[in-house]
C-alpha positions, 0 to 999 in steps of 0.5 A: 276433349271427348266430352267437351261440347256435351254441356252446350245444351244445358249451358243454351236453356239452363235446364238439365235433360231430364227437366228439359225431355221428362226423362233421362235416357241413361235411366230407362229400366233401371227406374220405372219414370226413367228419370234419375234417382233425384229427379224423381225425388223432385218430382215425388216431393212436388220441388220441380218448380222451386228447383227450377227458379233455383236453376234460373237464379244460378245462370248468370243473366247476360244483357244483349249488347246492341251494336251502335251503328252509325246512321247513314247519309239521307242520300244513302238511305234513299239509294238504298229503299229504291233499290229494294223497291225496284228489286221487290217490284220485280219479285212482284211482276214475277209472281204475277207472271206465275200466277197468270201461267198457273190460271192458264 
């Protein structure tokens, strides 16, 4: 269970550390770009961008799913917008009244 969670990055934007940060702690001094043995192989050949799109076609795309949500009644949505309204009215009338101490 230790090393569980520690490919969530990787998982979130599809990119290992080392593409993500230019280089790989676990590296450092034992190479002299930091990057690991075929990371800098890429980088030496010029591949990066071809083994990026690689990347990308190997992550599976997901489509958002919007959730249906059903329309409200007219009188609702009404209730609703006049409550903001009165509600942002307020936040106004305070942020005048603040205004108005700050020119003091």
């Amino acid at each position: 269970m230790a090393g569980r969670c520690r490919r969530n990055m990787y998982y979130l934007t599809g990119l290992p550390g080392w593409m993500r940060f230019g280089y790989s702690p676990g590296w450092v001094g034992r190479s002299p770009t930091g990057l690991p043995p075929a990371a800098q192989y890429l980088v030496q050949t010029g591949q990066i961008p071809r083994f990026a799109s690689w990347l990308q076609q190997q992550v599976p795309v997901r489509v958002p799913v919007t959730p249906v949500v059903p329309a409200m009644p007219k009188e609702q949505k009404i209730s609703m917008l006049e409550s903001q309204a009165k509600m942002l009215g307020g936040q106004l009338e305070q942020i005048k009244k603040r205004l108005e101490e700050l020119k003091k």
